[in-house]
C-alpha atoms as a printed R data frame, in Angstrom:
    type eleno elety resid chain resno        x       y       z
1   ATOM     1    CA   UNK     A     1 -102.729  98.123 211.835
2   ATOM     2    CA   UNK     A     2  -98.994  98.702 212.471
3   ATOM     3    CA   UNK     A     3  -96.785  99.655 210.059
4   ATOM     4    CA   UNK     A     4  -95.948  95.996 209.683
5   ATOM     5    CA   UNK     A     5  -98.535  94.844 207.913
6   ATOM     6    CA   UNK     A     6  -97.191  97.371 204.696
7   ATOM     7    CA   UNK     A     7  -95.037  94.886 202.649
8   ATOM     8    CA   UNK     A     8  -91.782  96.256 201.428
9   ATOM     9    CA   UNK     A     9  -92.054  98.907 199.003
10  ATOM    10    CA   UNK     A    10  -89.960  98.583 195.607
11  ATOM    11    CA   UNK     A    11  -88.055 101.255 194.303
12  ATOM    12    CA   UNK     A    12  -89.241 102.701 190.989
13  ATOM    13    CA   UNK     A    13  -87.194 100.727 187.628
14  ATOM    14    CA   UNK     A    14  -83.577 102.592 187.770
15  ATOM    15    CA   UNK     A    15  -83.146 100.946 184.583
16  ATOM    16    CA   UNK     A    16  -85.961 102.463 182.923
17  ATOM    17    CA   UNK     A    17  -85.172 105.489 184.760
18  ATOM    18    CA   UNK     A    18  -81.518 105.731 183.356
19  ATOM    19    CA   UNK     A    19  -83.127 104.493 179.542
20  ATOM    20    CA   UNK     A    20  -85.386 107.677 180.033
21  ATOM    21    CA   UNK     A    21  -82.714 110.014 180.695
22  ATOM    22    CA   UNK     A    22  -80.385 108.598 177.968
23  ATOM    23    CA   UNK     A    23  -83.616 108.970 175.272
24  ATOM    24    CA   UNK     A    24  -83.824 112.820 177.129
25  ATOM    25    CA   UNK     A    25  -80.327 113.297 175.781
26  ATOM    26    CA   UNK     A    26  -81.131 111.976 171.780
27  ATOM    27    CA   UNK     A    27  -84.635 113.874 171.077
28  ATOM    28    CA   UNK     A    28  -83.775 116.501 168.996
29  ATOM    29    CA   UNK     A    29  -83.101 119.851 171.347
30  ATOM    30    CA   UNK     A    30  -80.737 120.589 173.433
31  ATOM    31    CA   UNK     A    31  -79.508 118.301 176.400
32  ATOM    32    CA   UNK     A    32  -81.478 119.641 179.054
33  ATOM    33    CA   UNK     A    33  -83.657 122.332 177.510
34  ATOM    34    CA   UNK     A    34  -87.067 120.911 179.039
35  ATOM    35    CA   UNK     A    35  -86.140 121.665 182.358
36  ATOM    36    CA   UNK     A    36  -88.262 119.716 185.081
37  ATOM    37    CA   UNK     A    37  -90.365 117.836 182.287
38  ATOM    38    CA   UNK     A    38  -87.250 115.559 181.825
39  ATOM    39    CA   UNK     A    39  -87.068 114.349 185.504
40  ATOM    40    CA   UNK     A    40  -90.694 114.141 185.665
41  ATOM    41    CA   UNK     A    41  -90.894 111.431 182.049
42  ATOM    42    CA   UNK     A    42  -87.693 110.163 183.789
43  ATOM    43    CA   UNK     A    43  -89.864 109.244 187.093
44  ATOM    44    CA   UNK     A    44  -93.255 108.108 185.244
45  ATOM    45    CA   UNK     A    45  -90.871 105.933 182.936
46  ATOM    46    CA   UNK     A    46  -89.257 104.252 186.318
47  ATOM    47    CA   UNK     A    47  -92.784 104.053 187.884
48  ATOM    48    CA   UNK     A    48  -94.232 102.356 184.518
49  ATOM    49    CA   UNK     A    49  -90.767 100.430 184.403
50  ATOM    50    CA   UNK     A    50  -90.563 101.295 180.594
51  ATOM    51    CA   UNK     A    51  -89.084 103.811 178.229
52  ATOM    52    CA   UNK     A    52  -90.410 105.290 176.320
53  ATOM    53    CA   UNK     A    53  -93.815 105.284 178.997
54  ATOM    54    CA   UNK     A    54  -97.069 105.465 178.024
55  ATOM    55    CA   UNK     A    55  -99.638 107.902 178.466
56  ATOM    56    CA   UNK     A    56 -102.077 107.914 181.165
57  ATOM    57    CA   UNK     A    57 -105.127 106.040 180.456
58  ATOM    58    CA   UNK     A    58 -106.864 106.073 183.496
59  ATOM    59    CA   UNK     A    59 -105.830 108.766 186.603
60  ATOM    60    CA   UNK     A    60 -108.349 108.881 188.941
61  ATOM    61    CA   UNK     A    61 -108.568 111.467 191.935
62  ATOM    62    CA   UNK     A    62 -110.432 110.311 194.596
63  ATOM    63    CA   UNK     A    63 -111.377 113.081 197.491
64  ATOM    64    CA   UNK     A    64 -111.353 111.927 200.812
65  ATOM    65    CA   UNK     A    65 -114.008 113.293 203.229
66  ATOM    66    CA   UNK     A    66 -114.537 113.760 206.737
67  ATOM    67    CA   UNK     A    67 -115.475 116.364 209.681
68  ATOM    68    CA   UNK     A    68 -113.314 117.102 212.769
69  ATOM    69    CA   UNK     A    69 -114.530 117.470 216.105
70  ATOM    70    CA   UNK     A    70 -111.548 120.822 216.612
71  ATOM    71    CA   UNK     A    71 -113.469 122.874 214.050
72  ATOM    72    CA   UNK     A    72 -116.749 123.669 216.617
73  ATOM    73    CA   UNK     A    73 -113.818 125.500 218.396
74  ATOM    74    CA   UNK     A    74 -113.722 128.015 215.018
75  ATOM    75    CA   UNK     A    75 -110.574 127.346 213.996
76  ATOM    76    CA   UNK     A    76 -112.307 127.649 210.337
77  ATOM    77    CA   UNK     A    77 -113.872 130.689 208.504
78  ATOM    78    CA   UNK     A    78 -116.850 127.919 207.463
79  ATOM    79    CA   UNK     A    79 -118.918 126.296 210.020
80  ATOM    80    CA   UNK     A    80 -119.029 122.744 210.064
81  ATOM    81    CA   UNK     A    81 -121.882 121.827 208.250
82  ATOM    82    CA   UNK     A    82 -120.074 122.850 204.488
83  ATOM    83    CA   UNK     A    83 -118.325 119.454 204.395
84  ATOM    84    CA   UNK     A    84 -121.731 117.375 204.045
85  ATOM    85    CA   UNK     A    85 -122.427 120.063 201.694
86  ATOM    86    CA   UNK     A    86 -119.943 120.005 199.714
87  ATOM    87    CA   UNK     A    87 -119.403 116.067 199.669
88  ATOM    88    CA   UNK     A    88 -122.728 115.998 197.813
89  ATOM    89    CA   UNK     A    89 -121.373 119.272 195.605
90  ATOM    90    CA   UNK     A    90 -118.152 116.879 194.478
91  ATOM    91    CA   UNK     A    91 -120.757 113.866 193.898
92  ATOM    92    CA   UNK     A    92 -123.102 115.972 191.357
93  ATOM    93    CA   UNK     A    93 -119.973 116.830 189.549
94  ATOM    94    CA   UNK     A    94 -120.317 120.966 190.321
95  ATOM    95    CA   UNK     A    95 -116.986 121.350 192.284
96  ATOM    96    CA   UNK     A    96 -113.851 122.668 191.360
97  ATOM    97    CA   UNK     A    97 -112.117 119.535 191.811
98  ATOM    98    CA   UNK     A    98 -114.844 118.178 188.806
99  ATOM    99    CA   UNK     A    99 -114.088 120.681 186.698
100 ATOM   100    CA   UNK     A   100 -110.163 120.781 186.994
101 ATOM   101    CA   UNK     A   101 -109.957 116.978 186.635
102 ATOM   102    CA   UNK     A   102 -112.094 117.153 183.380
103 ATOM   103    CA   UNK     A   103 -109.823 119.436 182.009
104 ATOM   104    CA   UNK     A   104 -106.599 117.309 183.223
105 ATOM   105    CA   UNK     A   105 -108.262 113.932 182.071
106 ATOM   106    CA   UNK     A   106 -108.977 112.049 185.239
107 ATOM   107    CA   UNK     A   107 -112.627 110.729 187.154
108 ATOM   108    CA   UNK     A   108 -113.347 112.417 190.090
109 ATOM   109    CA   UNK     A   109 -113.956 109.690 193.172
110 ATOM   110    CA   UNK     A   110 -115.688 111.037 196.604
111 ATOM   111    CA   UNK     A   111 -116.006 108.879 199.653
112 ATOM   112    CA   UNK     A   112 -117.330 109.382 203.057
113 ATOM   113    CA   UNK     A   113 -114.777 108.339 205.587
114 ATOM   114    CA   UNK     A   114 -116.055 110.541 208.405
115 ATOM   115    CA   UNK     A   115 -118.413 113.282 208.115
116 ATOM   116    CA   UNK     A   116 -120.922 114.201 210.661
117 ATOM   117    CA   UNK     A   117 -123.762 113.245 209.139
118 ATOM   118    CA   UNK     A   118 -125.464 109.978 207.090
119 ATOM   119    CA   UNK     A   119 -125.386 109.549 203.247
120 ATOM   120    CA   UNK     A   120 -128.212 107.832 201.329
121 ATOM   121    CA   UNK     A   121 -125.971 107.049 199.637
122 ATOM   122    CA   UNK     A   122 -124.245 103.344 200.231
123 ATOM   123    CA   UNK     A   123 -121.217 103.771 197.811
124 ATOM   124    CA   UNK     A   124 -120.332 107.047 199.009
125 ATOM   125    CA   UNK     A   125 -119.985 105.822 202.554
126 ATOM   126    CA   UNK     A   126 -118.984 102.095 202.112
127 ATOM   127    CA   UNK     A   127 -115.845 102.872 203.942
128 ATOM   128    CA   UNK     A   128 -117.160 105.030 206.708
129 ATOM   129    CA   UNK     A   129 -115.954 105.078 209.951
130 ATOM   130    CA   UNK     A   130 -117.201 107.327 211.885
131 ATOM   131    CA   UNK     A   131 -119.245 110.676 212.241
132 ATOM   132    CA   UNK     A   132 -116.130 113.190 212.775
133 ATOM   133    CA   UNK     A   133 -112.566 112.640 213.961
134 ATOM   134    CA   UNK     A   134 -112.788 113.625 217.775
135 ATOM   135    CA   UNK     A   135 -111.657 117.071 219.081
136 ATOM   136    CA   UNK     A   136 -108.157 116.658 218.940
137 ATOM   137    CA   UNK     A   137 -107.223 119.808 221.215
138 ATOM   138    CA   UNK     A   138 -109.249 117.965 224.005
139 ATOM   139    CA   UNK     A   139 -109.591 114.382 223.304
140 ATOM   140    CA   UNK     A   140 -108.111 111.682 220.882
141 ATOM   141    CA   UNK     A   141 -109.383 111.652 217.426
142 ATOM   142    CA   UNK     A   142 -110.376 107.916 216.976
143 ATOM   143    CA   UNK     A   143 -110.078 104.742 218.819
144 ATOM   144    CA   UNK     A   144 -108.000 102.183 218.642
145 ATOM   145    CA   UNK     A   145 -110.355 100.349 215.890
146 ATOM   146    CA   UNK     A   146 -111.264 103.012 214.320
147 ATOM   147    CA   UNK     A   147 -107.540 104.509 213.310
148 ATOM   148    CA   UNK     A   148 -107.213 100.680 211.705
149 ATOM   149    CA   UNK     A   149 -110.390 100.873 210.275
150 ATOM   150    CA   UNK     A   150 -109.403 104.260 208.203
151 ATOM   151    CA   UNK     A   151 -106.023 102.932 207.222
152 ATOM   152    CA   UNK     A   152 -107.852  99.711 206.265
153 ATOM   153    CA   UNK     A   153 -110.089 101.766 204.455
154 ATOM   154    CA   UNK     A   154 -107.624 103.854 202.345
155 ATOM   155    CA   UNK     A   155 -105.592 100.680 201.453
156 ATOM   156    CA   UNK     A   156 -108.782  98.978 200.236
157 ATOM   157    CA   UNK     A   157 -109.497 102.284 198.108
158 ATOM   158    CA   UNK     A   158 -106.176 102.016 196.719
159 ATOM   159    CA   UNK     A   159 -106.626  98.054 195.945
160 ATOM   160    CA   UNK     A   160 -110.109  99.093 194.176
161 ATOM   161    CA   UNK     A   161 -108.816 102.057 192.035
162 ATOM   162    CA   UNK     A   162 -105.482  99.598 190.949
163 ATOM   163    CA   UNK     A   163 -107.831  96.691 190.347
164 ATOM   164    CA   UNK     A   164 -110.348  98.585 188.168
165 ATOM   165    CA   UNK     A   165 -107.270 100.083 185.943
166 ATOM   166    CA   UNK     A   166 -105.800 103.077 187.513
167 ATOM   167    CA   UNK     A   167 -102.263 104.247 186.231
168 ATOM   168    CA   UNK     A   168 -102.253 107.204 188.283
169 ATOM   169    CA   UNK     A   169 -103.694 108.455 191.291
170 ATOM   170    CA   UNK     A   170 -104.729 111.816 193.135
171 ATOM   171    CA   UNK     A   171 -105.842 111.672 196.562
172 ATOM   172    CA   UNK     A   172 -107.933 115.186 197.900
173 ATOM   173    CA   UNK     A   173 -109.531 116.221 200.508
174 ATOM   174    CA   UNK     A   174 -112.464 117.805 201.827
175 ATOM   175    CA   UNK     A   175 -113.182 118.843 205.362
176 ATOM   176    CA   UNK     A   176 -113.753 121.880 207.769
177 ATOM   177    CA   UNK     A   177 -111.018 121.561 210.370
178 ATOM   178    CA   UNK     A   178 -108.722 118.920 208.444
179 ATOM   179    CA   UNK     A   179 -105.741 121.648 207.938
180 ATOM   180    CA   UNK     A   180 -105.628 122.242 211.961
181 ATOM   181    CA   UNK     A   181 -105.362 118.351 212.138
182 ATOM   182    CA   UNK     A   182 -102.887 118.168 209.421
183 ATOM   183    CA   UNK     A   183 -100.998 120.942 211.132
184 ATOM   184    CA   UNK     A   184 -100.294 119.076 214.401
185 ATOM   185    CA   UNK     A   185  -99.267 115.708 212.469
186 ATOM   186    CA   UNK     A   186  -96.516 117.687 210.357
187 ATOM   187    CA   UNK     A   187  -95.601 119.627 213.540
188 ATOM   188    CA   UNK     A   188  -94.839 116.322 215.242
189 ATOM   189    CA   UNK     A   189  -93.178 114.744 212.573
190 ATOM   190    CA   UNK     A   190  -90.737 117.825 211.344
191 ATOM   191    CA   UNK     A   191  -90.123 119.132 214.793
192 ATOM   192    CA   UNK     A   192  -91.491 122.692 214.408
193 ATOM   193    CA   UNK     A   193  -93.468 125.222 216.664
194 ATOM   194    CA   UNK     A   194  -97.135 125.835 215.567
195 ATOM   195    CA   UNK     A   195  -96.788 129.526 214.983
196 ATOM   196    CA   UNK     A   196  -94.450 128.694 212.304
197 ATOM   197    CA   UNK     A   197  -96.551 126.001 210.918
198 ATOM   198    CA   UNK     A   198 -100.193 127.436 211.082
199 ATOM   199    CA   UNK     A   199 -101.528 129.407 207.702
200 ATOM   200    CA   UNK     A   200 -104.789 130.946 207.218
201 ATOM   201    CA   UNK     A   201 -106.719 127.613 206.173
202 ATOM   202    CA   UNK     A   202 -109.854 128.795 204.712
203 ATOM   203    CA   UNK     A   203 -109.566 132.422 205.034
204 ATOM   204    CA   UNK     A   204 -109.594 132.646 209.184
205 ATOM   205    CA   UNK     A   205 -108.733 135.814 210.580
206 ATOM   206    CA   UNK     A   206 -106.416 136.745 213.322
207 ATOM   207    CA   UNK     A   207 -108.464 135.712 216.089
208 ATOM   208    CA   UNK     A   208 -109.386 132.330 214.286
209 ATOM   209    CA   UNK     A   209 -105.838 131.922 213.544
210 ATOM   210    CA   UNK     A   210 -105.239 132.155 217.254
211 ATOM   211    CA   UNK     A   211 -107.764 129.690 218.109
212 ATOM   212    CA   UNK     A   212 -106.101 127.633 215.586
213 ATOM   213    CA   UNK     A   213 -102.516 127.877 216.911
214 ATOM   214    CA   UNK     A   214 -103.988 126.728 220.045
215 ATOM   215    CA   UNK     A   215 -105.900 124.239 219.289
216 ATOM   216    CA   UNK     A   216 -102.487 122.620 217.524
217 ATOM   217    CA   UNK     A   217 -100.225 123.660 220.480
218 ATOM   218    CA   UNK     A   218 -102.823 121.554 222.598
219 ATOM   219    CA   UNK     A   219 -103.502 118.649 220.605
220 ATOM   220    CA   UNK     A   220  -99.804 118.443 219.951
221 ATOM   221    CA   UNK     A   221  -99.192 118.384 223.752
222 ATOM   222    CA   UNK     A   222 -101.727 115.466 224.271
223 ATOM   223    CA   UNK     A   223 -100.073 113.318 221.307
224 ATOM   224    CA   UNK     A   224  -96.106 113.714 222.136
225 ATOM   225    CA   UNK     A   225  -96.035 110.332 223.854
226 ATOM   226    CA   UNK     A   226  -96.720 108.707 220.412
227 ATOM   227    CA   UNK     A   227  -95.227 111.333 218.058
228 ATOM   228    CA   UNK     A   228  -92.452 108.826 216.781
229 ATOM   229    CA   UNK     A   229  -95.653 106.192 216.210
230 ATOM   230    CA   UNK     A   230  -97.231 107.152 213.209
231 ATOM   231    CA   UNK     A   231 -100.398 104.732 213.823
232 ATOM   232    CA   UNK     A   232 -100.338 106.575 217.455
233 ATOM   233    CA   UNK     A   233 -100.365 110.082 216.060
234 ATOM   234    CA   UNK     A   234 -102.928 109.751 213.197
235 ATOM   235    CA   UNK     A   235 -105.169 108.033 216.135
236 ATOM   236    CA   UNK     A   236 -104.553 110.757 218.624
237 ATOM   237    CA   UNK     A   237 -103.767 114.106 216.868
238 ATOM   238    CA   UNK     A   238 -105.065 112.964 213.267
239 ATOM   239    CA   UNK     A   239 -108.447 111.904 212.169
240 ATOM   240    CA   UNK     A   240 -110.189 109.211 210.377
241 ATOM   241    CA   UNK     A   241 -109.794 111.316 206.928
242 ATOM   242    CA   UNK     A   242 -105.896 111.731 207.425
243 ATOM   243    CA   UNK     A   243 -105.158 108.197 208.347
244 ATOM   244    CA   UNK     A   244 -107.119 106.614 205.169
245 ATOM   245    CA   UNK     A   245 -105.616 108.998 203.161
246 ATOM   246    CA   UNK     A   246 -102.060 107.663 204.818
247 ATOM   247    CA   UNK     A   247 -103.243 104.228 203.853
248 ATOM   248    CA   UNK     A   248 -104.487 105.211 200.636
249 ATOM   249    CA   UNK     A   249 -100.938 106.704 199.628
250 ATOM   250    CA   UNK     A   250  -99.080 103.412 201.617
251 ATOM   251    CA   UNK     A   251 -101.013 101.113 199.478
252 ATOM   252    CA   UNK     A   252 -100.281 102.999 196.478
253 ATOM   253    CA   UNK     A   253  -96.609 102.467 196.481
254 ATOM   254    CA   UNK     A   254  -96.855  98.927 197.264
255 ATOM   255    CA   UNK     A   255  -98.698  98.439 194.003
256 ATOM   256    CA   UNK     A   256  -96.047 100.264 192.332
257 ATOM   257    CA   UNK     A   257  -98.579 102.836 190.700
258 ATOM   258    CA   UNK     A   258  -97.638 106.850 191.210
259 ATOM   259    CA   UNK     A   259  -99.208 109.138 192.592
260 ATOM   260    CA   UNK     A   260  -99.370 113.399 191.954
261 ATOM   261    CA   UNK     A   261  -99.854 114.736 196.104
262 ATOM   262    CA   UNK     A   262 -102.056 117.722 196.614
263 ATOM   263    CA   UNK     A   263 -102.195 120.122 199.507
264 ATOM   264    CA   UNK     A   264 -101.238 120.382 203.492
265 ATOM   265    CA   UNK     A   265 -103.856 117.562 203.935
266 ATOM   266    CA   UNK     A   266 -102.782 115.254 201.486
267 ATOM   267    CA   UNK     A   267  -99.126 116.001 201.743
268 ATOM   268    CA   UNK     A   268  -99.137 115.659 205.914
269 ATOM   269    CA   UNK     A   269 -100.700 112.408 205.681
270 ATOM   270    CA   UNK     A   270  -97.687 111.701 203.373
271 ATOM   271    CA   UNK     A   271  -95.861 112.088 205.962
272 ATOM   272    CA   UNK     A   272  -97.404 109.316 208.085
273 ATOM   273    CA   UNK     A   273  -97.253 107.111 204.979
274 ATOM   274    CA   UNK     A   274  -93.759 107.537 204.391
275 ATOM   275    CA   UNK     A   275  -93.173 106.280 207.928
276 ATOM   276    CA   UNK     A   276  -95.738 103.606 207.660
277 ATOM   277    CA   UNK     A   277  -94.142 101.898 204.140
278 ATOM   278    CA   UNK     A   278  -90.630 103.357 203.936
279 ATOM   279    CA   UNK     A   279  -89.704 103.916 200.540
280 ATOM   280    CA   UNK     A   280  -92.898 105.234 199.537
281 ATOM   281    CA   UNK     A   281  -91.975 109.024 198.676
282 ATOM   282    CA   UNK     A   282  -90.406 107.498 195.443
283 ATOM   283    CA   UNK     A   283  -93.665 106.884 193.977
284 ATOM   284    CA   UNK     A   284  -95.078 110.638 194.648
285 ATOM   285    CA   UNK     A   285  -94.803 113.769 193.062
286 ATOM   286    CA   UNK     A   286  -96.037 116.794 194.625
287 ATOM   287    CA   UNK     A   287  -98.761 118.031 192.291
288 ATOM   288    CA   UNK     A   288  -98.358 122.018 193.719
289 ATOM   289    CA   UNK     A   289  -97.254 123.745 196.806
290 ATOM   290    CA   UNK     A   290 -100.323 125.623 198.831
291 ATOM   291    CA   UNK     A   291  -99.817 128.799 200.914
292 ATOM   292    CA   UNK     A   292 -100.213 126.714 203.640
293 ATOM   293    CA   UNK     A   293  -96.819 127.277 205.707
294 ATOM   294    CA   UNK     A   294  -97.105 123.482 206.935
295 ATOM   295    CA   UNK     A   295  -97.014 122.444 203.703
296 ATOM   296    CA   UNK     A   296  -93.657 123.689 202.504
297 ATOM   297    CA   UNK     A   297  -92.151 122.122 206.087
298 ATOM   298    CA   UNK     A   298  -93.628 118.662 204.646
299 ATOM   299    CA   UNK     A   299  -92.392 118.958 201.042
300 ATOM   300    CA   UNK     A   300  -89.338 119.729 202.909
301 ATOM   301    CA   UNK     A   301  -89.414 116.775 205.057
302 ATOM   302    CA   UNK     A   302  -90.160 114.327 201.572
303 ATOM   303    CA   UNK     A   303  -87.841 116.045 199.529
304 ATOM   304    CA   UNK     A   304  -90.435 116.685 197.294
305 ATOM   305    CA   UNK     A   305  -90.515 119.399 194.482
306 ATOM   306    CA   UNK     A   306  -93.810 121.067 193.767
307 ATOM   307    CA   UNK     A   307  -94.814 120.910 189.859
308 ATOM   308    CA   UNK     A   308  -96.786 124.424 190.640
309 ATOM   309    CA   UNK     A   309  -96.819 127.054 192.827
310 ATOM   310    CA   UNK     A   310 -100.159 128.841 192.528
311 ATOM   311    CA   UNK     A   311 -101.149 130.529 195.619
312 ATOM   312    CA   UNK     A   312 -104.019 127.795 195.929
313 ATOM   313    CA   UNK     A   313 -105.340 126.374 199.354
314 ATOM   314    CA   UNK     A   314 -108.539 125.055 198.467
315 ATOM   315    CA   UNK     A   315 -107.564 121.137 199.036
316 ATOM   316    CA   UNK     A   316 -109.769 118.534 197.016
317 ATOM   317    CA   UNK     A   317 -107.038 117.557 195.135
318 ATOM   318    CA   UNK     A   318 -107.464 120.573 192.772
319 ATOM   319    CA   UNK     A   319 -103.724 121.412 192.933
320 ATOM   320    CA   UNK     A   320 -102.450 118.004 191.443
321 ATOM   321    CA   UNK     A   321 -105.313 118.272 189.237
322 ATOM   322    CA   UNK     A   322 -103.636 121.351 187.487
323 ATOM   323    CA   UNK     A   323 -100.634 119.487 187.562
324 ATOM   324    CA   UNK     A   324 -101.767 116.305 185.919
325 ATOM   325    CA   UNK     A   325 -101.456 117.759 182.126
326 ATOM   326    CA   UNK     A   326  -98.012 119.042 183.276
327 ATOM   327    CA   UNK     A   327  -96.784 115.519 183.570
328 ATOM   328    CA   UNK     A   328  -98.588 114.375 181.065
329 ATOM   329    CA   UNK     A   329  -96.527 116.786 178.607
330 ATOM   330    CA   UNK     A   330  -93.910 115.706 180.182
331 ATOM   331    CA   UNK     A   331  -94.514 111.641 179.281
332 ATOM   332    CA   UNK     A   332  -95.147 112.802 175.649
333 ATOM   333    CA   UNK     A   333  -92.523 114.065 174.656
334 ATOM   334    CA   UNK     A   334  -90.149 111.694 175.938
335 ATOM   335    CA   UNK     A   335  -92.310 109.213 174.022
336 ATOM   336    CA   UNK     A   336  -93.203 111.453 170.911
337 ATOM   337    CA   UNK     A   337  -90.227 113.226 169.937
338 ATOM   338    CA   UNK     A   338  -88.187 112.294 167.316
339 ATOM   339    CA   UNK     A   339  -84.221 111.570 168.189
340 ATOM   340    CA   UNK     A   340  -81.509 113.438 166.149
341 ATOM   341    CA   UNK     A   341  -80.941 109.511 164.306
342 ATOM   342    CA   UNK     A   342  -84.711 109.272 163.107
343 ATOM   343    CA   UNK     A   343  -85.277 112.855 162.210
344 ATOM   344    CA   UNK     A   344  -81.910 112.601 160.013
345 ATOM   345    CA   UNK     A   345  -80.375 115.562 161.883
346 ATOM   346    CA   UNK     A   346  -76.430 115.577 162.452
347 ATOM   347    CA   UNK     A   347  -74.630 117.801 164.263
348 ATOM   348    CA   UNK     A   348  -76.254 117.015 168.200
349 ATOM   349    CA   UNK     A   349  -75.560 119.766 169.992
350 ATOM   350    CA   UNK     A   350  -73.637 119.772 173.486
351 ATOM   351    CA   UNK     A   351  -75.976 122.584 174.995
């Protein structure tokens, strides 16, 4: 899949987005006073192409899975075997990503795309790939195939979520190993050293962080003849997880439905997306900003705001979870509030 096969992405509705902010200006506070929720009912009223917008009926979060063949190195404080663990955790509905999305109003979706292991499940792996991304600090993480296989796989995702309703999506992540990957994609695509990138993942300590720094100063050597290909670098220094999720956010955009970004994972896969359907980054907000130091560099690079700051690194797509009733807030009451005209109140002040 090259980046080709993307169509053009349309801008959000600037008129919509200009009928939002004019509406901002008539509720009945002061111009201004609701801070960040204005821009954010500004952006889901350009996104839904209407003002006043409408509240989200159907947000969906679906967590994208898969092992990577860098974390037998121990570049994680959890051994490999947690992500088939935890895949099945998400699917009974006991993870934290099931909880937080209850609370924000949005079903919880988990697919296999590559973990190292078989699901009895057939719906949970339709879109499988491949038992774990390869080793990226020694060899490339998927094939030629395979890298258009995930992509393929997180645009048909997309198409399935948008054809069964979906207003607003939430991609996550779950995977021992994925933030190393991650690391070396937003290294190569913002120009920056690993030991200024790396964070402490899932609780590594120094001499897991140094196997970690590494294993993304390797891998980041083997992929520099493709770092300005985005197909090339999710195939070499990426993983089958990261370049589905890429897909998954590409695909997005193209059908004009937004989309709240979570962590490093999510966020560096962004990245590729971005390159892969220019134009794309209008049609994401960043749900939260992680402690993850790569993570800031790729907000950075998408000049993207974080809704939250937390101190959370746990992936799934719990951060834009948390964030979801933020924007929701943020919809109503652009949409709810009275204007100065209909709540019979003269006098609209200039601050």
């Amino acid at each position: 899949m090259a980046a080709s096969v993307f169509p053009e992405v349309a801008a959000p509705d600037a008129d919509a987005v200009a009928a939002a902010r004019a509406r901002q200006d008539r509720l009945t506070k002061p111009t201004g006073s609701l801070g960040r929720l204005e821009d954010l009912s500004a952006w889901v009223a350009g996104c839904q192409g209407c003002c006043p917008p409408a509240q989200f009926e159907r947000a969906r979060v679906v967590v994208f899975c898969g092992d990577h063949g860098v974390a037998r190195g121990g570049v994680s404080a959890y051994p490999p075997e947690v992500t088939a663990q935890m895949v099945r955790n998400i699917a009974d509905g006991g993870a934290a990503i099931n909880v937080l999305a209850e609370v924000a109003g949005a079903g919880v979706r988990v697919v296999d795309i590559a973990v190292d292991g078989d699901s009895d499940d057939p719906i949970l792996s339709a879109h499988k790939v491949r038992r774990s991304s390869g080793d990226i600090a020694t060899a490339d993480a998927l094939s030629q195939d395979e890298v258009t296989a995930a992509l393929e796989a997180g645009k048909t995702i997309a198409d399935e979520e948008v054809d069964s309703g979906a207003d607003l999506l939430i991609a996550g992540d779950m995977g021992i190993g994925n933030t190393t990957a991650a690391t070396v994609l937003v290294c190569a695509l913002t120009n920056t050293e690993p030991v200024a990138a790396i964070g402490r993942g899932t609780g590594i300590d120094d001499a897991g962080w140094m196997r970690k720094t590494a294993a993304v100063r390797d891998a980041l050597y083997r992929a520099h003849p493709v770092r300005s290909d985005p197909v090339g670098l999710l195939r070499v220094g990426g993983g089958a997880d990261l370049a589905a999720i890429a897909g998954f956010l590409a695909q997005a955009a193209v059908r004009r439905t937004p989309v709240l970004l979570d962590g490093i994972v999510v966020t560096a896969a962004a990245l590729a997306a971005e390159a892969l359907a220019p134009g794309a980054r209008a049609w994401w907000q960043a749900g939260h900003r992680s402690t993850e130091p790569a993570h800031t560099l790729a907000l950075a690079q998408l000049e993207l705001q974080p809704i939250l700051d937390l101190g959370l690194h746990l992936g799934e797509g719990t951060g834009a979870a948390l964030a979801l009733p933020v924007l929701r807030a943020a919809t109503a009451t652009l949409a709810s509030m009275a204007t100065f005209d209909s709540a019979g109140i003269s006098g609209q002040p200039d601050s």
